[in-house]
C-alpha positions in Angstrom: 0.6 -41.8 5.5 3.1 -40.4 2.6 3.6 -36.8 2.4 1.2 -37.2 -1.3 -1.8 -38.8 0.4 -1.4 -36.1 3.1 -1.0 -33.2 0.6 -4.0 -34.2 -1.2 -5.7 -34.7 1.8 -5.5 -31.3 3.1 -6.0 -29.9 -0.7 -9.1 -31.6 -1.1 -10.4 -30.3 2.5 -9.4 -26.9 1.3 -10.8 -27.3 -1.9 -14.7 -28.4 -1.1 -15.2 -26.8 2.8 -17.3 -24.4 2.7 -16.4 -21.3 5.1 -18.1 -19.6 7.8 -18.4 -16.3 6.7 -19.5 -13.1 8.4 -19.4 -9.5 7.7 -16.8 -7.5 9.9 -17.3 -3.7 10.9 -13.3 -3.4 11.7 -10.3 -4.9 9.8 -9.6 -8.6 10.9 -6.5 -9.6 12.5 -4.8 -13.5 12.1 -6.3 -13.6 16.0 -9.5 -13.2 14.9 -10.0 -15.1 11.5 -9.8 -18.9 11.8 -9.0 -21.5 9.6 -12.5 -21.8 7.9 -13.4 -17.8 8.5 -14.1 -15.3 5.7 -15.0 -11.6 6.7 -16.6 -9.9 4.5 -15.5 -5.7 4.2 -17.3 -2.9 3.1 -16.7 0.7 2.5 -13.0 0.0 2.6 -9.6 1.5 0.8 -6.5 -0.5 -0.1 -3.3 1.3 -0.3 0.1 0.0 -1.5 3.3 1.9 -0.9 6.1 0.9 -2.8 9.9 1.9 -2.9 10.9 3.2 -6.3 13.8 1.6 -8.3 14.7 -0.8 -5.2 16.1 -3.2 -7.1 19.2 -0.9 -7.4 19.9 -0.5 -4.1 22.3 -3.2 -3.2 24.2 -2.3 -6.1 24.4 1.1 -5.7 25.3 0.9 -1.8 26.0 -2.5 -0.5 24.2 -4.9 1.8 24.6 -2.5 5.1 23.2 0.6 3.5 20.7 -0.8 1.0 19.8 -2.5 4.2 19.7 0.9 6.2 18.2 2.9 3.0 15.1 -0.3 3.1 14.6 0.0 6.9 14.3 3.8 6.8 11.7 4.0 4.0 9.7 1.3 5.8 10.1 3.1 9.5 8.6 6.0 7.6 5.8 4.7 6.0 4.3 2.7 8.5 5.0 5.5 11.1 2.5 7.3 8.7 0.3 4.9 8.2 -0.8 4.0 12.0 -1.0 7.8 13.0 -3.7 8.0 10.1 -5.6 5.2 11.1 -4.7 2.9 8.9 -4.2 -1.2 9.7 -1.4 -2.5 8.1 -1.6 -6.2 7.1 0.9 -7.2 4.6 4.8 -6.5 3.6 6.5 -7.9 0.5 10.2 -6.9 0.2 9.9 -3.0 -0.2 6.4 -2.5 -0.3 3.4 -2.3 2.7 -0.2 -2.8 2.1 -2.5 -1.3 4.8 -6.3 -1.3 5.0 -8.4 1.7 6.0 -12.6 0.8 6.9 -15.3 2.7 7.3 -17.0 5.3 5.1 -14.0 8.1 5.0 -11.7 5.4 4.2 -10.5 7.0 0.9 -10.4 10.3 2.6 -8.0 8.5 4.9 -6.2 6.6 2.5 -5.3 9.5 0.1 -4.3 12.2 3.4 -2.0 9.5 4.7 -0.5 9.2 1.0 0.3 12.6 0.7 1.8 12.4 4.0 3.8 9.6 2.9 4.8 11.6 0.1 6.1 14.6 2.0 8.0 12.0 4.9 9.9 10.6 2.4 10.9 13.8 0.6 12.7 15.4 4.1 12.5 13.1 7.0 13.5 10.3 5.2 16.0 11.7 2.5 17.6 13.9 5.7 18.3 11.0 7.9 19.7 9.0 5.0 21.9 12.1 4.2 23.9 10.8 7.2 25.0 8.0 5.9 27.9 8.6 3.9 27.8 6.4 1.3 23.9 7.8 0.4 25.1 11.1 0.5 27.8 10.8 -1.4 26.1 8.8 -3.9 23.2 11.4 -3.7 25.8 14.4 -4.6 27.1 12.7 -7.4 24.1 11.5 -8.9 21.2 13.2 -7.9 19.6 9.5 -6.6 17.6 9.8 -3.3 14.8 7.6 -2.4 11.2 7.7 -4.2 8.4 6.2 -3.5 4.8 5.0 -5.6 1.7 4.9 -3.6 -1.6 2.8 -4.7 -5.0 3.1 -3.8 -8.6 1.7 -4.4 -11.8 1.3 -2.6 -14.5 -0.9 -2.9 -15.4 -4.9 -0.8 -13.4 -7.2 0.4 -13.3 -10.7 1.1 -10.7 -11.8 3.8 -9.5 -15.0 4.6 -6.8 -17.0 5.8 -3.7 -18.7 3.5 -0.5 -20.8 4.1 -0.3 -23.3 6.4 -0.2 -23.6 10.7 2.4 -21.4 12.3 3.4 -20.2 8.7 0.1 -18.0 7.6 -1.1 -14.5 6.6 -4.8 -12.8 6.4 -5.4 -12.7 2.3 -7.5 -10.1 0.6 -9.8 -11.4 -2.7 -11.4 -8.8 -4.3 -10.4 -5.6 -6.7 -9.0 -2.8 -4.3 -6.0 -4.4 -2.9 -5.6 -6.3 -6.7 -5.4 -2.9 -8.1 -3.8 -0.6 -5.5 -1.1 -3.0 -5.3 -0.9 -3.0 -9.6 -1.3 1.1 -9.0 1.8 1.1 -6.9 4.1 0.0 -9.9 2.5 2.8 -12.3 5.1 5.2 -13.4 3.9 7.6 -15.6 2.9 10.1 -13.1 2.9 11.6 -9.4 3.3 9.3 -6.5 0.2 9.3 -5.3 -2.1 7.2 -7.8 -5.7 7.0 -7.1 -8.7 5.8 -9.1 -11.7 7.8 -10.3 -13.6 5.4 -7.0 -11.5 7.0 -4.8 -11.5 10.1 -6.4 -15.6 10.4 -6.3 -15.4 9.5 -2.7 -12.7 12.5 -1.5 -13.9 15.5 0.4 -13.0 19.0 -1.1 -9.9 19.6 0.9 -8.1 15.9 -0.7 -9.1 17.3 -4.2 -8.1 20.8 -4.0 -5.6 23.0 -1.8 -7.5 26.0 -0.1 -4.1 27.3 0.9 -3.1 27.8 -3.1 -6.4 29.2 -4.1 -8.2 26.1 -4.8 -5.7 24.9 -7.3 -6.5 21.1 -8.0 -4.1 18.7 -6.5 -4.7 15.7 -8.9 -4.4 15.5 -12.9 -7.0 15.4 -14.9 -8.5 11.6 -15.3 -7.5 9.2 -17.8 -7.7 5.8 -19.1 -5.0 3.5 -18.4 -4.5 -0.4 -18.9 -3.9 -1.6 -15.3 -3.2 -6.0 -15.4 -6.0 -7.4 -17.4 -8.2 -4.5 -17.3 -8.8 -0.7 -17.7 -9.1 1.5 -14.6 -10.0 5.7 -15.4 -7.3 7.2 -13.2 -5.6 10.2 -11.3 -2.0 11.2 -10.3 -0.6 14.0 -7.9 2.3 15.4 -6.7 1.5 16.9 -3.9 2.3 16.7 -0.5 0.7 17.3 3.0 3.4 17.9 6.3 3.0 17.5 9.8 3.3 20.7 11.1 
């Protein structure tokens, strides 16, 4: 058999097989969704965490630093993510996707992003400071690493793409469509949530008790977000580890 008649073959398999699908009270791993396997997930939050203005990196520093500056900001996010409980499932280039279940999964979602944001603005920036070419090009430019961070809730359906040995878990539904489009938003903070999330947040994601109350996310808007409109919210806040 020709590689054609094989291709269509498997196409055409893929194409009419219906899959066995079940609903899953954690997030899948490749281990545990099979070929014909689609897990169904509630009450879940998508977040997307994506380097700003990557594609200058190589030029501004080179291929060892760039290199170093990427491997840093990924270090840093993903050591964020797994403390808060998050289940990372996906990298493209700069930017990590992780998947948070259950029914405080925007409440986890959002404190990991503003944990993101406050790791990237010291840890980070401080280790990169001893490299010399980022500092010196931070001195004389002002550039330091910045980051965008994405986030919806909602279902998801999971299943698996690609072929044997070469395969990933992929997620079909709106929240990781749109946290991954909110990730690229730039008129804002770098935290970007929509008003799902934002309806699902305890009082201490909304609002900082330690600055009287004072809200930590814009007021809503409108925005056009790929084919579609999404009401939406912004911060700039951060939360440390003590």
């Amino acid at each position: 058999m020709g590689f054609k008649e094989d291709l269509q073959g498997h196409l055409t398999n893929l194409a009419v097989k219906s899959f066995n699908s079940r609903s899953g009270n954690k997030v899948p791993t490749s281990d545990t969704v099979g070929p014909y396997d689609a897990v169904t997930l509630s009450e879940t939050a998508y977040l997307y965490c994506d380097m700003a203005d990557s594609s200058s990196i190589v030029t501004r520093f080179g291929d060892e630093t760039g290199a170093r500056v990427l491997r840093v900001f990924l270090n840093a996010v993903c050591r964020v993510i797994k403390d808060r409980g998050g289940e990372i499932r996906s990298f493209d280039g700069d930017r990590v996707m992780a998947i948070y279940k259950g029914e405080d999964a925007a409440d986890k979602a959002v404190d990991t992003a503003l944990r993101i944001k406050w790791a990237i603005m010291h840890p980070v920036h401080d280790a990169l400071l001893l490299d010399s070419q980022y500092r010196d090009n931070y001195y004389e430019t002002g550039w330091k690493v910045k980051h965008r961070t994405g986030i919806h809730v909602g279902w998801s359906y999971i299943v698996r793409g690609g072929v044997r040995d070469q395969n990933d878990l992929v997620s079909i539904g709106f929240p990781a469509n749109i946290a991954a489009k909110l990730s690229d938003y730039k008129d804002g903070g770098a935290t970007i949530i929509t008003e799902e999330v934002w309806d699902k947040l305890k009082f201490s994601n909304c609002y900082s008790s330690k600055h009287d109350n004072q809200p930590m996310w814009s007021d809503p808007k409108w925005v056009i977000i790929g084919e579609g409109s999404e009401k939406i919210r912004t911060s700039t806040w951060y939360r440390y580890y003590s």
